[in-house]
N, C-alpha and C positions, 0 to 999 in steps of 0.2 A: 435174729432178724425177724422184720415183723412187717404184715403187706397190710394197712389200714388197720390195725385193729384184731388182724387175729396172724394166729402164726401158722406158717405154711407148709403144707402137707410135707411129710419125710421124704419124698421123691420131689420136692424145688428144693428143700436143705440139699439134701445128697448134691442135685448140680451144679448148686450156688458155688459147695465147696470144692467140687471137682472142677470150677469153670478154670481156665486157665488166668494165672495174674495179668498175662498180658490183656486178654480180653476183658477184662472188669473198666466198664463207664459206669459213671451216675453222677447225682447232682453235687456240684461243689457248694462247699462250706467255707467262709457266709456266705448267702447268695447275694448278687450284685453287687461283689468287692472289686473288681474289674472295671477302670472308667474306661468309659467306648465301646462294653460290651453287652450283651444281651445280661436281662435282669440274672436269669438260670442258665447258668454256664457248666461245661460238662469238665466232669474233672477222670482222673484216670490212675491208675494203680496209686503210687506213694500220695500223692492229692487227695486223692480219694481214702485213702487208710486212714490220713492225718486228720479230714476232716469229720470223717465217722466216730472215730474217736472223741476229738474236739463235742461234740455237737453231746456225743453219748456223756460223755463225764463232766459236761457244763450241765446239763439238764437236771433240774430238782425236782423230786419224785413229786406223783401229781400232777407233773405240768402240762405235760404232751397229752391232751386230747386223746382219749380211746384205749392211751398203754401206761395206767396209772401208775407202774409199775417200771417204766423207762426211766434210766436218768442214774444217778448217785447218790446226789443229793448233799455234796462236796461243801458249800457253803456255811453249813451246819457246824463244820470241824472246821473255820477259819480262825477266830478267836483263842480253843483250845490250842492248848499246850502240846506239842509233837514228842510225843511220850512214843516209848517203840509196844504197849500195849495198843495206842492209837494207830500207827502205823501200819501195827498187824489188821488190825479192824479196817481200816480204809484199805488193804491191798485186797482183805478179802471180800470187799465189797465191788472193788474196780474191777476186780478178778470174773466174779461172778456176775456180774454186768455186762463185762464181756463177752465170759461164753454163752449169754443167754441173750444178748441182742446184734452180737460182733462176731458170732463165729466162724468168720472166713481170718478171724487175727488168732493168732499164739503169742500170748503174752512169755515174752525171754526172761526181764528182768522187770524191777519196779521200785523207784526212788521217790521219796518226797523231802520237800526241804521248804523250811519255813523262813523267814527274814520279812522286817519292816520295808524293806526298800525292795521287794522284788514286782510290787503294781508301780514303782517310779512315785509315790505321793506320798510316802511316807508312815505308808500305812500297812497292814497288816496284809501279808499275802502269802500263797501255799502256791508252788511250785511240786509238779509227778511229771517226772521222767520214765519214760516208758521204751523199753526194749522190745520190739512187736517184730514176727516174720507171719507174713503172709501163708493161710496152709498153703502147700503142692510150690509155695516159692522156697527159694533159696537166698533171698537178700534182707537182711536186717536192718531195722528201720527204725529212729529215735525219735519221738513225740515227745517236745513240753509242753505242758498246758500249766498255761499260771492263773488262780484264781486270788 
């Protein structure tokens, strides 16, 4: 987790991850997908897991302003071939992504799956499945993201 640009001091991680799940607000992902509602809408535990994730593993390195270093950079590996040496390289890049800008999640499990028809147009798309429990939670919680 990162505040602008730099990461924050060992005593904000330590309460971040001791905050309770129930108490965790911030901003929902995408903002303004809600008609009727304000542009920045607040989201909250599983909403909030889902779209931190979302935003972190859609993002390609270089993009995010100030955290060149944010992101995956997923789209790179759409074309290739889902070889399980690839596999293994993309988990361990999802992995390490996460404990380094996600660490209030515990990645459980991790699936990907390739197929022509998973963007609906016929075209070439990458589907991860993710197994995630909140730390200090106890509820297990499945993220797809399809690029």
């Amino acid at each position: 987790m990162a505040l602008y640009g730099k990461l924050p001091s060992p005593q904000v991680q330590r309460d971040v991850i001791e905050t309770s799940v129930k108490n965790i607000t911030g901003l929902s992902w995408p903002p303004g997908g809600v008609a009727g509602q304000p542009y920045f809408n607040k989201a909250t535990n599983n909403f909030l897991i889902k779209g931190q994730l979302t935003q972190l593993l859609l993002t390609d390195l270089g993009e995010r302003v100030m955290l060149p270093d944010y992101g995956v950079g997923l789209k790179q590996y759409l074309f290739e071939p889902l070889t399980e040496d690839l596999a293994s390289d993309l988990a361990d890049e999802v992995i390490t992504a996460i404990n380094t800008y996600a660490s209030n999640i515990k990645v459980m499990s991790i699936r990907f799956f390739q197929d022509e028809n998973l963007t609906g147009f016929g075209m070439p798309g990458m589907k991860i499945q993710l197994t995630v429990m909140p730390k200090n939670g106890d509820q297990l919680l499945d993220v797809d993201i399809v690029i």
